[in-house]
N, C-alpha and C positions, 0 to 999 in steps of 0.2 A: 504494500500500500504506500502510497506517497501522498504528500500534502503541499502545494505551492503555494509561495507565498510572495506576493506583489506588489513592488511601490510605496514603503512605508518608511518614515524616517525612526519612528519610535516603536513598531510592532507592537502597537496597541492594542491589537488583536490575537495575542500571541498567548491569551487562555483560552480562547478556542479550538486552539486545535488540539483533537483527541491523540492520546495518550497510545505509548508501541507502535507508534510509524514506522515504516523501514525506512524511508526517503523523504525528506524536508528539504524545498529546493526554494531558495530564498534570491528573487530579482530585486535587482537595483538596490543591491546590498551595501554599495558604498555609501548610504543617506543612513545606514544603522546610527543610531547613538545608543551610549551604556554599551559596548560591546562586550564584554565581557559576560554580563550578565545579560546577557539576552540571549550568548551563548550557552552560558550555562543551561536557563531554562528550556531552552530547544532540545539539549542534547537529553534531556530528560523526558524527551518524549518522542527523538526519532535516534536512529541507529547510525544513521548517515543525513549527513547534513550537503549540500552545495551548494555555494554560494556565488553569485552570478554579479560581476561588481568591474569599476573602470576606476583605477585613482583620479582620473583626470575629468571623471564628473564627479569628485566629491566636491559643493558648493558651498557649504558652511562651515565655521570651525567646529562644533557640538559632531559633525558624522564624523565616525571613528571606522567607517568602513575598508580601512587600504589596506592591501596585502600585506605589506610589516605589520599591522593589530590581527592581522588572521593566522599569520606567522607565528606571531607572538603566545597568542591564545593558544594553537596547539602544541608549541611544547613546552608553556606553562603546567599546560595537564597532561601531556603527554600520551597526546592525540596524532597517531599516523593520518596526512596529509597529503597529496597530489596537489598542485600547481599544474594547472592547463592555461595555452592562451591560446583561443580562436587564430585559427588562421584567417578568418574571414566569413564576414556576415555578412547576408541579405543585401540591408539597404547599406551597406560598407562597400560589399561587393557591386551594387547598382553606381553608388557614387566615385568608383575607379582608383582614381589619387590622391583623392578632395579631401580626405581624413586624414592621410598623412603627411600631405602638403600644410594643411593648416596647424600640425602638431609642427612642422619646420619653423613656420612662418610665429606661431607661438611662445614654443617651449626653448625653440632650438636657436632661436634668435635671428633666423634665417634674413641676408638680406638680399640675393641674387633671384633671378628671375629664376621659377621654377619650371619645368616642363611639365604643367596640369596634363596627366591622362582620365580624363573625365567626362564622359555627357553633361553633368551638371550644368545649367547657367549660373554664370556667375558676371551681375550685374549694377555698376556702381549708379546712383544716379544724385542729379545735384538740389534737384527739390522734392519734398515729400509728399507734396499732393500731386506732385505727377505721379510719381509713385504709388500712391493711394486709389488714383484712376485707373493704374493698371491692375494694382492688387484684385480693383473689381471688377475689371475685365477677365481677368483670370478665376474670378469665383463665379461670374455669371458663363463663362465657359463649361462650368460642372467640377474646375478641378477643388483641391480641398487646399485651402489659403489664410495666412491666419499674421497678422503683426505680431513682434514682438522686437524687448528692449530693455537694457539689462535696470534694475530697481533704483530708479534715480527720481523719482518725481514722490512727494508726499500722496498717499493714499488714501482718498476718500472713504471707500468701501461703498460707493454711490456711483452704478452707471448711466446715471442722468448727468455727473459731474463731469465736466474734461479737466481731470488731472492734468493731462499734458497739454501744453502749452507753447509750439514750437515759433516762433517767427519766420518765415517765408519770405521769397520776393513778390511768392505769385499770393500772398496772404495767409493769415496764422493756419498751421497742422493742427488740431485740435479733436484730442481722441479721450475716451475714458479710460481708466486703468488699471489692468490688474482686474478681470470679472470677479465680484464674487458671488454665491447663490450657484444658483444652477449652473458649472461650470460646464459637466458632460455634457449640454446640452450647446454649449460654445465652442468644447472640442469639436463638436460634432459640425461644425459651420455650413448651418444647416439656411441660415437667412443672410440678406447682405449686410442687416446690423452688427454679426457679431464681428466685422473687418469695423466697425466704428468702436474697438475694444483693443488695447494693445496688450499681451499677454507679459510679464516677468519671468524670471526664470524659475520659479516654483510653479507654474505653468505650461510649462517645456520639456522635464523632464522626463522620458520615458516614451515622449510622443514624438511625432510623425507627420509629417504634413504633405503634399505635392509641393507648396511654393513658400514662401514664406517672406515679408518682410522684416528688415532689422534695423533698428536706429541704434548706430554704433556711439557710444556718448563719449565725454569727455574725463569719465573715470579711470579709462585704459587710451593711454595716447604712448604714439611709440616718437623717442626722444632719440633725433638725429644725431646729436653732440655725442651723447653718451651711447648710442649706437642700442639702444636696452630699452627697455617697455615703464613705463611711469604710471602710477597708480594716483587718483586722487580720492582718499576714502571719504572725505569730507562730502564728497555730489553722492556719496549711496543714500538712501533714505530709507535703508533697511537697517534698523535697530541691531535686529535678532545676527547680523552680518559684521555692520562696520561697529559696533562696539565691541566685540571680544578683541576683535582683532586690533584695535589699536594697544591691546598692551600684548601682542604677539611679535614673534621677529617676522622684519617686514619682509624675505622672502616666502612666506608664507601667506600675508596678506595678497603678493603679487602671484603664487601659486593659484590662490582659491579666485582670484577677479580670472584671472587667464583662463580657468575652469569654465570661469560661468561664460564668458564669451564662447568659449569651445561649443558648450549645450548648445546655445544659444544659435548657433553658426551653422547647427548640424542636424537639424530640424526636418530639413525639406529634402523630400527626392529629385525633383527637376529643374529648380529654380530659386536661387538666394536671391534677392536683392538688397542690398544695402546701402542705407543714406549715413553718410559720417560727420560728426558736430566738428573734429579738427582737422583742418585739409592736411596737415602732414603726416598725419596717419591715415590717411586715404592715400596720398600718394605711394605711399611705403606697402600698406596693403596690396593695394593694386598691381605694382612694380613685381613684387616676390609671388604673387597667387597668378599672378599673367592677365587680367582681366579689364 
């Protein structure tokens, strides 16, 4: 018998599952917190556990998800372990080079033009309601299309509200933000309202889209002098994000933002587009992804 288990930061659900499982298969296991004890508890009710997890979408400090804590955990108890890593997934393998071109252009610091082997589009553009127009030409198309942007705007909790506030040449971008309520029902972008909603990144993760837009902000700008990626945590307007991390070491604060952009980036099967608040990281972007 097996028991999966999907998509939770805290496994709040984690006394339901009945007791002498042979198989507990636990997705998007890097958002775990309490590691330890949440291991424990599992291991008390299945035989075998696997854990399905990417260190490079862990997005908060509080997930204890990454292979050194799973490392750790088994031979603290001295628990026989495997370590596997996909050679290659679905929409990893639909997207070509696109995921590891962006871990260059990322992690790696990459600054040279890359050779994208990719169908993906990848498309920069310089105004957001042009953008906007096409998002909706692409959702009245039939395909499945959705905004998002990493948590930089204070959060109403009110989709009658436009949070976001862009200035334009061609007049203000102005969308609500962050859905709350019936979210399934906005994944599911099912009317052309729910493109009048830009998603965050607690809204992205584990999902999938055809197209996707992205407002690239000015919280991750890449810094030509220094040749390195600059964080500014002060524009997060996530609580539960930019205050732990201001009393962390800062290459960690600059790990977990590079994360969420990663999510964030890798959303869609046919078509990224993205608007960027600072032009020299669009250029630098642009120049290293080939687009």
């Amino acid at each position: 018998s097996a028991f999966l288990l999907n998509r939770s930061s805290d496994l709040a659900y984690l006394d339901a599952i009945p007791p002498e499982r042979d198989l507990v298969v636990v997705d998007e296991a890097h958002r775990i917190e309490h590691l330890d004890d949440t291991l424990s508890k599992l291991f008390h009710k299945a035989n075998l556990i696997v854990v399905l997890q990417d260190d490079r979408q862990r997005i908060r400090p509080s997930e204890e998800g990454t292979t050194e804590h799973f490392r750790r955990f088994a031979e603290d108890h001295r628990i026989p372990y495997t370590i596997c890593s996909l050679a290659s997934q679905k929409r990893a393998g639909y997207l070509g080079s696109y995921v590891s071109d962006l871990d260059k252009l990322l992690y790696d610091r990459w600054e040279h033009p890359l050779q994208r082997q990719s169908a993906l589009e990848l498309r920069c553009w310089d105004d957001l309601n042009a953008l906007d127009r096409h998002l909706h030409d692409l959702f009245s198309s039939g395909r499945h299309v959705k905004w998002y942007a990493p948590f930089c705007w204070s959060w109403s909790r009110l989709v009658k509200n436009k949070d976001i506030v862009i200035p334009q040449f061609t007049g203000a971008f102005q969308k609500a933000w962050n859905p709350p309520g019936a979210q399934y029902e906005w994944y599911l972008s099912q009317t052309p309202e729910d493109l009048e909603q830009v998603g965050c990144i607690y809204t992205a993760q584990g999902l999938e889209y055809d197209d996707i837009g992205v407002i690239w902000w000015d919280d991750l700008r890449w810094d030509e002098t220094a040749r390195d990626w600059r964080i500014d945590l002060e524009k997060s307007k996530d609580d539960s994000f930019r205050i732990p991390l201001q009393k962390s070491p800062p290459e960690v604060a600059v790990e977990l933002m590079l994360n969420t952009y990663r999510v964030l980036l890798t959303r869609a099967k046919s078509s990224v587009h993205i608007w960027f608040r600072d032009p020299v990281t669009r250029d630098h972007v642009r120049k290293v992804l080939d687009f």
